[in-house]
C-alpha positions as CSV (number, residue, x, y, z in Angstrom):
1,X,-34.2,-47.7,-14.8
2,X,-31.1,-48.9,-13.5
3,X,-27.3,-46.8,-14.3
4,X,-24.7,-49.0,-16.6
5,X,-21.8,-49.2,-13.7
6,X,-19.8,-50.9,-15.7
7,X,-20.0,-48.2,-18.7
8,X,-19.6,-45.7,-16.1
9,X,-16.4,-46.7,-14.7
10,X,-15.0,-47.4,-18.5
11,X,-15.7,-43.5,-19.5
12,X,-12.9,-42.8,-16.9
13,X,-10.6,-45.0,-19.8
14,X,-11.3,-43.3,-22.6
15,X,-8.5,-40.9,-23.8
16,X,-11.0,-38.4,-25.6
17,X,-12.1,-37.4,-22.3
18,X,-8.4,-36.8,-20.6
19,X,-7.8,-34.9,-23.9
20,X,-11.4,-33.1,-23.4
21,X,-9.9,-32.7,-19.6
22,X,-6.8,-31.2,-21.0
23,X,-8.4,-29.1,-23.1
24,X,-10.9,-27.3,-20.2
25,X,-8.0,-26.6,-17.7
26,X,-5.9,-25.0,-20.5
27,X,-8.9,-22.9,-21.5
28,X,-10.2,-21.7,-17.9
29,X,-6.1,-21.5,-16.8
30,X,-5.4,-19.0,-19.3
31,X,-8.6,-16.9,-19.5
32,X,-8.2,-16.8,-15.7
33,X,-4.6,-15.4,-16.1
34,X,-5.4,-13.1,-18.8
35,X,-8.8,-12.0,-17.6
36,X,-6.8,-11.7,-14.3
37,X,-4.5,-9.2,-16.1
38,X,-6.9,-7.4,-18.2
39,X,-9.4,-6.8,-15.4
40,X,-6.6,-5.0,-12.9
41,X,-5.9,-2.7,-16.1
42,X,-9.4,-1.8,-16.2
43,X,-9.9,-2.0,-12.3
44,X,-7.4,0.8,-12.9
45,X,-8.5,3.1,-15.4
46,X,-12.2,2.9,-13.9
47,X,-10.3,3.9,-10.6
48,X,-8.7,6.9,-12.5
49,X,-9.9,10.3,-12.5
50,X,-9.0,11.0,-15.9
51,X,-12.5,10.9,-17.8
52,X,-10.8,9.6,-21.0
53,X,-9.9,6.6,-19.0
54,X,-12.6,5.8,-16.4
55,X,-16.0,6.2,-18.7
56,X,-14.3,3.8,-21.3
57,X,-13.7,1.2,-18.5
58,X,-17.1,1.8,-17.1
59,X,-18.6,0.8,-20.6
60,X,-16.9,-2.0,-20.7
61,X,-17.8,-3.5,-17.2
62,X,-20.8,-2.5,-17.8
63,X,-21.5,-4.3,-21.5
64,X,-19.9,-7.4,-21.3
65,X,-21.4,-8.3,-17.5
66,X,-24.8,-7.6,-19.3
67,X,-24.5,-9.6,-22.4
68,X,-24.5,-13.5,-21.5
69,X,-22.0,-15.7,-22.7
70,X,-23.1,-17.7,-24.6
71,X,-23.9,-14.6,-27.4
72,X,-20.2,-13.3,-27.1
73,X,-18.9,-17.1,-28.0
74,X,-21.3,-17.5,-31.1
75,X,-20.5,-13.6,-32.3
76,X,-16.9,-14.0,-31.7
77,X,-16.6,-17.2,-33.8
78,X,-18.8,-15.5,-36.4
79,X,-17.2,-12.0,-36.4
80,X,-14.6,-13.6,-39.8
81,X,-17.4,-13.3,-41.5
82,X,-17.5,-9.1,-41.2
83,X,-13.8,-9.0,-41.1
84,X,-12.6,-11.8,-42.9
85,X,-9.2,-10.9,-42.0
86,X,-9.7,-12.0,-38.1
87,X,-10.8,-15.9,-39.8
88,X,-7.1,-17.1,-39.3
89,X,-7.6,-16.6,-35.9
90,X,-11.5,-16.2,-34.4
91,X,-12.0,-18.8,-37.1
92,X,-10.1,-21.3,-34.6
93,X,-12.5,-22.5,-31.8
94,X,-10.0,-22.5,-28.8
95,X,-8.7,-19.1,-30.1
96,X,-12.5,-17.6,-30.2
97,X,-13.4,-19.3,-26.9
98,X,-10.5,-18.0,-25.0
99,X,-11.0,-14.6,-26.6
100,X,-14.4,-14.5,-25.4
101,X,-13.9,-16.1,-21.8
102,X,-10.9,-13.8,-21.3
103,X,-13.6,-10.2,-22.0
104,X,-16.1,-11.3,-20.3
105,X,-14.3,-12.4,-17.1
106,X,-12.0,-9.1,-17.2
107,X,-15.4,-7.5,-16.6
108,X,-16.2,-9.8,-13.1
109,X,-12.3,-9.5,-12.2
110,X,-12.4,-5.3,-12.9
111,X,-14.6,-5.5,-10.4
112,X,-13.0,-7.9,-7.8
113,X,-9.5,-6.4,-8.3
114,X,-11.3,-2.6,-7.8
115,X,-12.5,-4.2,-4.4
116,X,-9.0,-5.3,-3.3
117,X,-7.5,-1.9,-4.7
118,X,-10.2,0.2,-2.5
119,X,-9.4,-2.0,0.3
120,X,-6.2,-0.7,0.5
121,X,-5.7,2.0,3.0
122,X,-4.7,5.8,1.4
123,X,-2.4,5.8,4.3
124,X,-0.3,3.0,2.4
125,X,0.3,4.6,-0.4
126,X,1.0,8.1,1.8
127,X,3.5,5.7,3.8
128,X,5.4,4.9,0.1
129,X,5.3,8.5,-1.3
130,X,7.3,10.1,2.2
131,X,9.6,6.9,1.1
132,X,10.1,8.9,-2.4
133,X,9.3,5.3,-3.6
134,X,7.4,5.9,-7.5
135,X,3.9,5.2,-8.0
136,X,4.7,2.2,-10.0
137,X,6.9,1.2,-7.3
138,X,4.2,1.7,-4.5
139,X,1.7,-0.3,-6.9
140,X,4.1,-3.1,-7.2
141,X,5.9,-3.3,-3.8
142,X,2.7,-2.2,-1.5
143,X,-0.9,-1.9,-3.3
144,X,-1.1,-4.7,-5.6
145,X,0.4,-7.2,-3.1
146,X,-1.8,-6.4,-0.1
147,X,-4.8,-6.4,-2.8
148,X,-4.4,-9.4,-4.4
149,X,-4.2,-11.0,-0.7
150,X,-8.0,-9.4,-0.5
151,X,-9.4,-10.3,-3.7
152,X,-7.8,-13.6,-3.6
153,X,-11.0,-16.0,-2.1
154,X,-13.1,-14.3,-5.0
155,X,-10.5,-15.1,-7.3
156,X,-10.5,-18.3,-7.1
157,X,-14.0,-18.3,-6.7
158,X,-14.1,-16.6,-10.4
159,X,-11.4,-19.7,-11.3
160,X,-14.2,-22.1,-10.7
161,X,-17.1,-20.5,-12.3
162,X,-14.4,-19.9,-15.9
163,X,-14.3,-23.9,-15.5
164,X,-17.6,-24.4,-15.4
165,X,-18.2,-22.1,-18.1
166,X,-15.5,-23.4,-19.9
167,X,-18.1,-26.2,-20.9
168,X,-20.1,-23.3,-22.9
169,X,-17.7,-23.4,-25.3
170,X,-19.5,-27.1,-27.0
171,X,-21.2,-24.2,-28.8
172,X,-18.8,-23.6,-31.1
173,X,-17.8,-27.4,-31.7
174,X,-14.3,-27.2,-29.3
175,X,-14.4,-30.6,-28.1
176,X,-14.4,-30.2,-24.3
177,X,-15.7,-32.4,-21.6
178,X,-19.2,-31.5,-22.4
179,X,-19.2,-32.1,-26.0
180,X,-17.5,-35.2,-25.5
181,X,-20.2,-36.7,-23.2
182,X,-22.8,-35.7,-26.0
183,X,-21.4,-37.2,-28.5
184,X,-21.2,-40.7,-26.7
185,X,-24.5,-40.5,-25.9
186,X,-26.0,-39.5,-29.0
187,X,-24.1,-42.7,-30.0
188,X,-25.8,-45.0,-27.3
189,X,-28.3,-43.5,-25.7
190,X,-26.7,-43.7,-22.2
191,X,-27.3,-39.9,-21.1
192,X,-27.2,-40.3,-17.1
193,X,-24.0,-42.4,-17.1
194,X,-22.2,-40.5,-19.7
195,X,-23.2,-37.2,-17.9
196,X,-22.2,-38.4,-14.3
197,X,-19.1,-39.0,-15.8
198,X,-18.9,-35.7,-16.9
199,X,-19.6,-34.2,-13.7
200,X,-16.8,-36.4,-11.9
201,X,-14.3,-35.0,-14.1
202,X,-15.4,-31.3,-13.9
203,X,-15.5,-31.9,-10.0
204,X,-12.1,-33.1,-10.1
205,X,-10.7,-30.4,-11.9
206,X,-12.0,-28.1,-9.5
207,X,-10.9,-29.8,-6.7
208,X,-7.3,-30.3,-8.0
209,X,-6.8,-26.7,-9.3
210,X,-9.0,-25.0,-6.4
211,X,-7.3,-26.9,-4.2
212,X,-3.5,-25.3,-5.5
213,X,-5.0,-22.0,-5.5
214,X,-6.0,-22.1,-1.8
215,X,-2.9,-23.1,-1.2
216,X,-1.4,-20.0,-2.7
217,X,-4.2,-18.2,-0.6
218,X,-3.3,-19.4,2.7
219,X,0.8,-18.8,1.8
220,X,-0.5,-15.2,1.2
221,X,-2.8,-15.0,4.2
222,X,-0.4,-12.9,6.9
223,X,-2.4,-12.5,9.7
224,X,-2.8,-16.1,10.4
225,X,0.8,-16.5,10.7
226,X,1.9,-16.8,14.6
227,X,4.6,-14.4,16.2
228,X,7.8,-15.5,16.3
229,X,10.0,-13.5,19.0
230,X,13.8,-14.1,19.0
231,X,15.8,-16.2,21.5
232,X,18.3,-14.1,23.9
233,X,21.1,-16.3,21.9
234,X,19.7,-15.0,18.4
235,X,19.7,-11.5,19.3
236,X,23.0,-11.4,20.1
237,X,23.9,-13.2,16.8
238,X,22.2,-10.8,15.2
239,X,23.3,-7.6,17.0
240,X,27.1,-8.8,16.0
241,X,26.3,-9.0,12.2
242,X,24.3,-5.5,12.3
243,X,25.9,-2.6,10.5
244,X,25.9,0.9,11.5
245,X,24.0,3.0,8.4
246,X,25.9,6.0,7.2
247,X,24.5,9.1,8.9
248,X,23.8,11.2,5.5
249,X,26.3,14.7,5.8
250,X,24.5,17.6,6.7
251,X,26.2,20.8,6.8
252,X,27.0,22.9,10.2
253,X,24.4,25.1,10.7
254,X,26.6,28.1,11.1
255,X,27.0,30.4,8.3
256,X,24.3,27.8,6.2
257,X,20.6,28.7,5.2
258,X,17.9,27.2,7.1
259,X,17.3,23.4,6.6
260,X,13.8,24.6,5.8
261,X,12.0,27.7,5.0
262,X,8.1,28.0,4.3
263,X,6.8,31.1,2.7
264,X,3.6,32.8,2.3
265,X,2.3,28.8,2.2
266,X,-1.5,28.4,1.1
267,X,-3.7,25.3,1.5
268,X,-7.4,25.1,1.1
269,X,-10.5,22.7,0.8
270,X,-12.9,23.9,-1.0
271,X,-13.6,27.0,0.1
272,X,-11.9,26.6,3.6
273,X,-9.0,28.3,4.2
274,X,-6.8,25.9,6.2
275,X,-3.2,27.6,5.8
276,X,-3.1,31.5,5.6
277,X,-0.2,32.7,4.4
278,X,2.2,30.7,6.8
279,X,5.9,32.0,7.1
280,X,8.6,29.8,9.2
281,X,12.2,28.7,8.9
282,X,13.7,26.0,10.7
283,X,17.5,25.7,11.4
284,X,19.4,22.6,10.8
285,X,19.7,20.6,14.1
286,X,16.4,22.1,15.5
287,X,13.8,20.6,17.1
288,X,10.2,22.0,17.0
289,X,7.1,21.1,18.2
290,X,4.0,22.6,16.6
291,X,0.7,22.6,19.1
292,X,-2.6,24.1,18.8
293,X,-6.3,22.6,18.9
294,X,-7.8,20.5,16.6
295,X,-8.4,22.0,12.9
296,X,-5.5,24.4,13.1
297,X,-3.8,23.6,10.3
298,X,-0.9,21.6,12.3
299,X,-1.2,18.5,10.2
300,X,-1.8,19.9,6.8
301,X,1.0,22.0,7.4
302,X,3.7,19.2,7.7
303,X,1.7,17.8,5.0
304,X,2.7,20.4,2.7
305,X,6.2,20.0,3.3
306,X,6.6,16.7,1.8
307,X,3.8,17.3,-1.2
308,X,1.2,14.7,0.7
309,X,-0.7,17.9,0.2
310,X,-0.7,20.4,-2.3
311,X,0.2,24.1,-1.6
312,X,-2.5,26.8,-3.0
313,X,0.4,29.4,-2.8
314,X,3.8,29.9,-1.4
315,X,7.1,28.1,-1.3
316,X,9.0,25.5,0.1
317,X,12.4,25.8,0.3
318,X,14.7,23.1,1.4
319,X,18.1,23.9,2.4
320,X,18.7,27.0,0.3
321,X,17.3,25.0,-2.7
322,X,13.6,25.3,-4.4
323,X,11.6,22.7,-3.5
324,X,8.1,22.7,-4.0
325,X,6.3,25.9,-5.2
326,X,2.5,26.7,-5.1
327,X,0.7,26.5,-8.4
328,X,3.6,25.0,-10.1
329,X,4.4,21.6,-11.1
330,X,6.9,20.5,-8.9
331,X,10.4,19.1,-11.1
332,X,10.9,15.7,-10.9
333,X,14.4,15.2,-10.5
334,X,14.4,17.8,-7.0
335,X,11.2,16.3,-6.1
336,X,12.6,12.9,-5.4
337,X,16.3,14.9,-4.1
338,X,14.1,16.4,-1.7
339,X,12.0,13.3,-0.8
340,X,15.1,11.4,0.4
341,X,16.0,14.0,2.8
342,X,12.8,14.4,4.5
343,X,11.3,11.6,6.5
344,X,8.0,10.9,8.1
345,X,6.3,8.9,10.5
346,X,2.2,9.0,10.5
347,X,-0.3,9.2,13.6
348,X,-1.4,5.9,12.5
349,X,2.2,4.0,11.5
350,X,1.2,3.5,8.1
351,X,3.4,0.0,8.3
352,X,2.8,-2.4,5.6
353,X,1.0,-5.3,6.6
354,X,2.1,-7.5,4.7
355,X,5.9,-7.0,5.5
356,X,7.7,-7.9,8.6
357,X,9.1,-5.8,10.7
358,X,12.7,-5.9,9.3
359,X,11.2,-6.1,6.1
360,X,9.4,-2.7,6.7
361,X,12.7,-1.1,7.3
362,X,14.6,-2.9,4.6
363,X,12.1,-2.0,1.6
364,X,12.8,1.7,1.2
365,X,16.9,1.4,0.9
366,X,16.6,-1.7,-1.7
367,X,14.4,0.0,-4.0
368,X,16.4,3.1,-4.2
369,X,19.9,0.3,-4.5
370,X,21.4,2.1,-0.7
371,X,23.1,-0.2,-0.4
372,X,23.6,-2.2,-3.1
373,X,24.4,-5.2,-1.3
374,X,21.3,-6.7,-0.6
375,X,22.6,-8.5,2.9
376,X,24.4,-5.2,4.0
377,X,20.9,-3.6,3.9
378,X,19.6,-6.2,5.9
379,X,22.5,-5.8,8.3
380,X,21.6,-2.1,8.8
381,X,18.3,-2.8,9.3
382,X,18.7,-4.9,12.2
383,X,21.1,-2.1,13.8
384,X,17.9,0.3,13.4
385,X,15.4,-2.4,15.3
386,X,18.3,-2.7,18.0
387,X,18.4,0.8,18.1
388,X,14.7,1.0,18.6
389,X,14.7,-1.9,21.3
390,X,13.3,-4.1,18.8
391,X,15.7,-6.8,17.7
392,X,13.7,-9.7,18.7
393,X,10.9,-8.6,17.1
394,X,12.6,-8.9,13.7
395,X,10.4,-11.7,12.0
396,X,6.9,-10.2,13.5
397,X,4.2,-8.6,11.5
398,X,2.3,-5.4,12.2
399,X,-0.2,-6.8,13.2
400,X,1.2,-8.9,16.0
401,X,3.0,-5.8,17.4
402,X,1.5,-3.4,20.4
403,X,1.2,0.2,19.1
404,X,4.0,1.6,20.5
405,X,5.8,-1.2,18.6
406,X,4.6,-0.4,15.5
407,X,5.7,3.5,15.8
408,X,9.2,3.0,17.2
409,X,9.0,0.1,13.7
410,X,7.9,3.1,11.5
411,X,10.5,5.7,13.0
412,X,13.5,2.8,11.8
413,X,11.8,2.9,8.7
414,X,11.9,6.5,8.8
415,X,15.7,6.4,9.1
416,X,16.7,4.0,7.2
417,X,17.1,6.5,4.1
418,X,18.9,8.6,6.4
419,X,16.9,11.6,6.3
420,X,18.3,15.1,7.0
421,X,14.9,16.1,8.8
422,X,11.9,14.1,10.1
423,X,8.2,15.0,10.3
424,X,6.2,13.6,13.2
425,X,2.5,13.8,13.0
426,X,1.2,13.2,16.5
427,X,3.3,9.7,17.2
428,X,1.6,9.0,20.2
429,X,-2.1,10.3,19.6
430,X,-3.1,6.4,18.8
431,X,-1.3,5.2,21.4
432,X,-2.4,3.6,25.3
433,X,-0.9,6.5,27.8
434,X,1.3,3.2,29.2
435,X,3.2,3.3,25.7
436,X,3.8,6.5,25.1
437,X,6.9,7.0,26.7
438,X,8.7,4.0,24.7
439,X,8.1,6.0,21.3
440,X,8.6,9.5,23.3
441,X,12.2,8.0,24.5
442,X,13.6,7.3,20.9
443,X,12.5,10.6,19.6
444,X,14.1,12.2,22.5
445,X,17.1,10.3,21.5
446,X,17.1,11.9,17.8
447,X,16.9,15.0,19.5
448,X,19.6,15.0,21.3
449,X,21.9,13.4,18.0
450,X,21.3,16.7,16.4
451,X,18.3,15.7,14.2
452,X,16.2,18.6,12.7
453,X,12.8,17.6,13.9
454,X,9.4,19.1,13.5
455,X,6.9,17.4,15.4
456,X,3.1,18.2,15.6
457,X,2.2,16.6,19.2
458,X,-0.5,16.8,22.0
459,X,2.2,15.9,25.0
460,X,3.2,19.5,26.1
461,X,5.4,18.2,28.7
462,X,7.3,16.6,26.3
463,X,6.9,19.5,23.6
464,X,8.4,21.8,26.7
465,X,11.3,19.6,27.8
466,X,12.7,18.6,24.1
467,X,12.0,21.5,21.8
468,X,14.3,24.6,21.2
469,X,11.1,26.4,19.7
470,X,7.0,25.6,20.3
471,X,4.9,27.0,17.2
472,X,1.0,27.7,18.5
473,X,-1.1,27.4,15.6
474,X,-5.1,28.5,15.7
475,X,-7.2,29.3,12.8
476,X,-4.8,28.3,10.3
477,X,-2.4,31.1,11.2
478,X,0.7,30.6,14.0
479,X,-0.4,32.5,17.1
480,X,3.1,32.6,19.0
481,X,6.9,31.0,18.2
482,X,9.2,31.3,20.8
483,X,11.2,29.1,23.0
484,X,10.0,27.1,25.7
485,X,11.3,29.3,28.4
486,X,9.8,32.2,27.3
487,X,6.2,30.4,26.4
488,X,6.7,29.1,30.6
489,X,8.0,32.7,31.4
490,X,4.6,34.7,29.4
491,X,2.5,37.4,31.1
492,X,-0.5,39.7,30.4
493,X,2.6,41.6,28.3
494,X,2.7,39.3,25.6
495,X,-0.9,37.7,24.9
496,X,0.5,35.9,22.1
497,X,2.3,33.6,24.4
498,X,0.1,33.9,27.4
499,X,-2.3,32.5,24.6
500,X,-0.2,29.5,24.2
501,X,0.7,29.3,28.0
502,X,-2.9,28.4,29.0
503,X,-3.2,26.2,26.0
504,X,-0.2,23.9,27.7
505,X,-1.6,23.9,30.9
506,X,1.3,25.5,32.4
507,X,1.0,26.4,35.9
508,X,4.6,26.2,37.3
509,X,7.7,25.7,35.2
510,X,7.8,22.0,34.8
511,X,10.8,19.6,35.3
512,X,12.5,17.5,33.0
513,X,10.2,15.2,30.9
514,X,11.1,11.4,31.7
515,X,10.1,8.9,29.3
């Protein structure tokens, strides 16, 4: 049997089928968008650990992947008929086939969006809570962005298959490309020339709206971007619009409580112990270096002092002024005081991927409005990357910077809120011994500027050279605090610091560490 050309080519004139067209990408656009919306809501309630929220969600995944399509279209168009009040509206087929394209793909995208969501490193959002930037704002400005960029290729993906399905919906009379082409052929008979056509225009669609979509893809695909250093002559354009920021005003030490004090602080896992009953304070303007072998405590204790950890007892108290208390919720209002004047910068950088380098630094100060001009903050930002040697790597992402790149990157970041004191978890522990020094030098540098630092480090020569106190810690309890000379100066009199003596390695009293 031979194919009618010439009724083939005419079906690509007839204006039910561009209205049929019409019809299918309206239907699959918006069930995609809504679907898209209502599957990240449930994504995130079956992420939550609120049991109200998660075993609803679950059910729902669960049900409406099950249960095939074509059963929710026909019961959704029927359901007037138990609650005749819903006829104005499921009684419509477009209304009942985009309520039942939108549920059931919410279901697939829960899923897809949870998968972009879990892809997301907890470091991320660790990185946007030592900004004091709100959990809606670290779901907006650093989850949601970075997990969309995931999820996207089975997005789309999804995009097609609600196009094809969208030809399901012939069930329930909607005239769509499908029911168009069985209608003409009922009429003549001519089933393999109708439906060709068919598939022509359903490829098409595909091709023309998958086509836009991976275009959107590829704008949001970061790492295949190429590194752009700046020209000598654009550096020093730039360096002449940057703008000093405003060093925040911290009080003279003299006659002033400590900028921190930690008392009686408690942390465990379960039913290990980590922090027992830790006391310290640390003046404003000092520098101290906390040491001891792995499992300590060292990390969870800086960890405390920001609330990236919860305490199990004791205080914090931050410049005479309650802070964080074990047990108790913290208040709000001194939480995010407090936040702003205690930085951090993370073993692992914790940059966000999908932000330049000057954009790292610039995100922090725009969400909080300091400044409020939005080209004065990028001004300051650029003086922090000059400061940091790293003005022509303004327009670079993470990714295409070394490590110690990416740490000096994360300590502007750091300071771009101007923060009273800064916590250093071992800056240099994931870093080649070759670039150790560049990231050693700038915090040097802070040292010397009379920034209260407490930094948990491995480099003893450095801990030595910079510190006006070293803090031992073993067994989740601090085994010696004293100054360096006295830790190089330690005998079989004080075991405490003898202790921490051999843990440095110290032989002979070392000279001045050079970064």
């Amino acid at each position: 049997m031979n194919l009618d050309w010439e009724y083939f080519f005419s079906l690509f004139t007839m204006a039910s089928f561009y209205r049929a067209c019409v019809t299918v990408v309206v239907i699959s656009t918006l069930s995609w968008i809504l679907g898209l919306g209502l599957g990240f809501v449930i994504a995130c309630a079956k992420m939550s650990t609120a049991r109200w929220l998660n075993l609803p969600a679950g059910v729902f995944i669960w049900f409406f992947r099950s249960v095939p399509l074509l059963v929710v279209l026909v019961f959704v168009y029927n359901l007037p008929q138990l609650f005749p009040a819903t006829g104005p509206y499921l009684g419509v087929p477009f209304i009942a086939g985009l309520v039942s394209l939108v549920v059931t793909e919410a279901a697939y995208m829960a899923e897809i969006h949870r998968t972009g969501l879990l892809s997301v490193a907890q470091g991320q959002r660790e990185a946007g809570h030592a900004l004091n930037i709100g959990f809606i704002g670290v779901q907006r400005l650093i989850v949601i962005p970075q997990a969309i960029r995931i999820s996207m290729p089975a997005l789309i993906n999804e995009y097609v298959t609600v196009i094809k399905l969208s030809s399901l919906v012939s069930a329930i009379s909607l005239p769509e490309l499908l029911q168009t082409g069985q209608r003409l052929y009922s009429q003549n008979f001519l089933v393999m020339e109708t439906l060709l056509a068919v598939a022509v225009y359903y490829v098409a669609i595909v091709t023309i709206f998958g086509s836009v979509l991976q275009w959107i893809e590829k704008k949001l695909d970061v790492p295949s971007r190429k590194p752009e250093t700046l020209s000598d002559e654009q550096c020093v354009a730039l360096r002449k619009a940057a703008t000093a920021i405003p060093s925040r005003e911290t009080p003279d030490s003299k006659g002033q409580p400590p900028a921190l004090q930690l008392k009686q602080i408690r942390k465990q896992f379960g039913d290990h112990e980590v922090l027992k009953k830790i006391d310290m304070d640390i003046k404003i303007g000092e520098v101290i270096s906390i040491i001891g072998p792995s499992g300590s405590g060292k990390t969870t204790l800086i960890r405390t002092i920001n609330l990236l950890e919860t305490l199990n007892g004791g205080e914090v108290i931050l410049f005479g002024e309650d802070f964080i208390k074990g047990g108790q919720k913290p208040n709000q209002r001194n939480l995010r005081k407090g936040l702003q004047r205690i930085g951090m910068v993370f073993q692992s950088f914790n940059l966000f991927p999908h932000k330049t380098a000057l954009e790292n630094i610039m995100l922090a100060p725009r969400y909080h409005g300091k400044p409020s001009d939005a080209e004065v903050n990028r001004k300051q930002a650029l003086y922090l990357l000059d400061r940091v040697g790293l003005l022509a790597h303004a327009d670079k992402y993470p990714h295409q910077l070394s490590g110690g790149q990416q740490q000096r990157v994360a300590i502007a970041r750091t300071l771009a809120l101007s923060p009273d004191i800064i916590l250093f978890d071992e800056p240099t522990s994931a870093l080649d011994p070759e670039m150790v020094g560049e990231v050693l030098k700038v915090i040097q540098d802070l040292a010397k500027e009379g920034m209260t630092l407490i930094i948990v480090t491995h480099e003893m020569d450095f801990a030595l050279s910079v510190s006006d106190r070293v803090i031992m810690m073993e067994h989740g309890i601090i085994q010696a605090d004293a100054s360096p000379q006295d830790i190089m100066q330690a005998d079989d009199n004080h075991p405490a610091l003898l202790r921490a003596k051999q843990f440095m390695g110290i032989e002979a009293q070392p000279s001045e560490y050079t970064a």
